[in-house]
N, C-alpha and C positions, 0 to 999 in steps of 0.2 A: 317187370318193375322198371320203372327210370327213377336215378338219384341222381339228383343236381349235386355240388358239389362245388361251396366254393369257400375261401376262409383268407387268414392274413399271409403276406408275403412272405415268402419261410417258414410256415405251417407245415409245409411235408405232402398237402393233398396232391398234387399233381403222382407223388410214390405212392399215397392210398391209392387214387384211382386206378394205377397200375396193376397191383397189388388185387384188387378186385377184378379187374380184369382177366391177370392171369390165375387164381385160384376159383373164382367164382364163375370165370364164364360171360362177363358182362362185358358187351362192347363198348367201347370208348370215344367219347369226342372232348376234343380239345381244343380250344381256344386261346391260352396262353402258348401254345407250341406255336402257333400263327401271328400272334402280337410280334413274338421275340422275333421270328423270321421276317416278318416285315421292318421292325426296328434293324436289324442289319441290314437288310438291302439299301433303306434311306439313311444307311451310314447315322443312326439315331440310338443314344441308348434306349430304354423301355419307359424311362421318364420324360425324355424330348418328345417321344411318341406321342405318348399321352396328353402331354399341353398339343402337342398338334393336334391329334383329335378333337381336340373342344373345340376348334374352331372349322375343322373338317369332319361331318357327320357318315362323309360316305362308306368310311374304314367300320364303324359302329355298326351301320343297316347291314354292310354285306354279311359283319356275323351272325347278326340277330335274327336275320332273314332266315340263316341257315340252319340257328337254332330250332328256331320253329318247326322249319321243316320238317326235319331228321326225327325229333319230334311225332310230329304229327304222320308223319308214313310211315314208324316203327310202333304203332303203339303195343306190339304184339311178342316185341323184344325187349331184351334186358339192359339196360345201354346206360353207361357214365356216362354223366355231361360237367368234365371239367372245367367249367367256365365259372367267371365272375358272377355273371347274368342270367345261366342256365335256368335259377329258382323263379327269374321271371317272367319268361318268355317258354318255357317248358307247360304243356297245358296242366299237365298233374305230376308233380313227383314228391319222393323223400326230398326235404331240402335239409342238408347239410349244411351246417359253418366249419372247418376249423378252425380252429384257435392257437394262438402260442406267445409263451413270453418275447418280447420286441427281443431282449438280450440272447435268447436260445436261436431267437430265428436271425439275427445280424449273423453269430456264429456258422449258423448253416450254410446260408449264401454266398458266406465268403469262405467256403471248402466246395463250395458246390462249382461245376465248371459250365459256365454260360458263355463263354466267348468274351472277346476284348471289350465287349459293350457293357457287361456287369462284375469290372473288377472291383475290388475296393483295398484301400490301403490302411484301411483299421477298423477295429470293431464300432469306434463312436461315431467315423463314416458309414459305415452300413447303415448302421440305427437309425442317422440321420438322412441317409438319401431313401431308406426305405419305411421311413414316415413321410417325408416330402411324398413319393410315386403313390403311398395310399391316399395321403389327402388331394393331393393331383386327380386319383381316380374318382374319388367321394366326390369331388365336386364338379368333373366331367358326367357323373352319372347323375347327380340334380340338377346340372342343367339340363340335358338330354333328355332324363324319364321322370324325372322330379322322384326318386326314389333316393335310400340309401340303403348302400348292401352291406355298412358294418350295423344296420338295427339287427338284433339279434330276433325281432319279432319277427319276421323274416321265414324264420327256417323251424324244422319239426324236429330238430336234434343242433347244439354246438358243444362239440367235442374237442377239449384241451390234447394238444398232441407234445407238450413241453418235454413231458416224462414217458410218455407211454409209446412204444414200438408202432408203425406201421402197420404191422400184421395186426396186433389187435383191435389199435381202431377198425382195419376194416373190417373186421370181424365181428366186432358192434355194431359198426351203422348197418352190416349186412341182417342182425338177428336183431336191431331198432327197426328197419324198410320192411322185413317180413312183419313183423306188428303192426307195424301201420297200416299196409295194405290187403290183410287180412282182418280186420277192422272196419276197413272203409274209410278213414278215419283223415277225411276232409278239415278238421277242425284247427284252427289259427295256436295248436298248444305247441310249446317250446320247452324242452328238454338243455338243460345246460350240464355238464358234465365236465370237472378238472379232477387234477392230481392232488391228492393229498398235501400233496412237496410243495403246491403253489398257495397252502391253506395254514398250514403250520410250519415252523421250522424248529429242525431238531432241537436246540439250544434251549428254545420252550419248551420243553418237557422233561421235568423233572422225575424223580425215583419214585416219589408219591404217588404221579399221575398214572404210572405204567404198574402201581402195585394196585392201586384205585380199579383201574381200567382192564384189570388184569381179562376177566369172564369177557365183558365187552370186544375185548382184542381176540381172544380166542372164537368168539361166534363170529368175527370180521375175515380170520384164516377160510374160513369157508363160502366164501362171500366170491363168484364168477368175476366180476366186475364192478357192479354201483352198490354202494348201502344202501339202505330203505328209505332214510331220512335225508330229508330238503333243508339243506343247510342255509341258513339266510346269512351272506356277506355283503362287504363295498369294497370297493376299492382303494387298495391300498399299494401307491406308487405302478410296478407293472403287474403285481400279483394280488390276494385278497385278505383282507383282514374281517374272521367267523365273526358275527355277531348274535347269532344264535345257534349251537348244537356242537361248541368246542369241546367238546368231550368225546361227541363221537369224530370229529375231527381228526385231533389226535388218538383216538382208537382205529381210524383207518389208515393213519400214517404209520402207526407200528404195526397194523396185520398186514402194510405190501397191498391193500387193496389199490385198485387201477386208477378206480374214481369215486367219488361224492359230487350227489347232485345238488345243484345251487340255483339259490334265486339272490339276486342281488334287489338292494334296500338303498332307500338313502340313508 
């Protein structure tokens, strides 16, 4: 199997891939591990990089070149492809998103140790240099391929990493990729996947709802990972507000389930 593998800055995928790597057996290629190395050497953080590239395409082909490749002469191994662009330039795979709230991922990066090139000196500089470096990349990558790799149509799974461990994402996309590719299952459909925690907040749920919900909660303890039901939200600020199915909503916020699948509405 190949799974592509690429999501927001502070999502956590670079430790899935890892993680899948060493429990599952899957090789790994990485492409962010090579940005960062070249942004050092041109004495550039990963955001000066990136405006240099829209004007220089040749840093772009030499990775895409290589995507392909590795690709195309492994098709007979199991291999992560860590990359932004993996899902485009890979002939067939799992395509992956991660996901995660702008405020969990600013926190991360700035605990995370990347060298003198990605410090930051407070949580609402993160946020802000690492929405500039995504829309930097979004707009390097429609000039470039006229694509955009934050469309969610994109990918055969996006999965919220806010609340939920490493281990078991990868443990999901691992027993999502098996489905798919035992399927055959070429088809443009997308799987969205968050935490309960980014759907309801404790404060809203009253003694009623948890006496109401009681049965519902109890069949949710038993539940691996996703409820049954496709919860319809939008957007609300960095997180979601249910517009249809708040009740199992908050029935899987009190059973501890992992995730609820989403289709977002206007």
């Amino acid at each position: 199997m190949h799974i592509t593998i690429t999501g927001n800055l502070g999502s956590g995928k670079s430790t899935v891939c890892k993680l899948l790597s060493e429990k599952y057996n899957y090789e790994i290629y990485s492409t962010g591990k090579v940005q960062r190395e070249l942004a050092s050497q041109m004495s550039m953080t990963t955001l000066e990089l990136n405006q240099f590239m829209r004007s220089d395409k040749k840093y772009d082909t030499m990775i895409d070149d290589a995507t392909t490749r590795i690709s195309k002469e492994n098709k007979d191994k199991d291999i992560i492809f860590d990359s932004r662009l993996a899902w485009h330039f890979v002939d067939y795979s799992f395509k992956v998103f991660v996901a995660v709230n702008l405020s969990v991922a600013a926190e991360r990066v700035m605990n995370d140790q990347r060298g003198e090139v990605e410090n930051y000196s407070s949580l609402e500089e993160a946020k802000k240099l690492l929405s500039e470096r995504a829309l930097t990349e979004c707009l390097r990558y429609k000039d470039i391929y006229d694509i955009s790799y934050m469309d969610f149509s994109n990918y055969n799974l996006v999965i919220d990493s806010t609340y939920c461990t490493p281990d078991k994402i990868a443990e999901i996309i691992v027993k999502e990729a098996k489905a798919f590719y035992a399927l055959g299952d070429a088809s443009k459909t997308t799987k969205m996947l968050v935490s309960p925690r980014r759907l309801v907040e404790k404060s809203a749920i009253t003694e009623e709802d948890m006496d109401r919900l009681k049965s519902l909660i109890e069949e949710y303890k038993n539940i691996e990972y996703v409820i049954d039901r496709v919860l319809k939200v939008k957007k609300a600020g960095e997180d979601y507000e249910v517009v249809e199915g708040i009740d199992q909503a908050k029935a899987a916020f009190l059973a501890d389930v992992p995730y609820a699948a989403i289709e977002e509405v206007e």
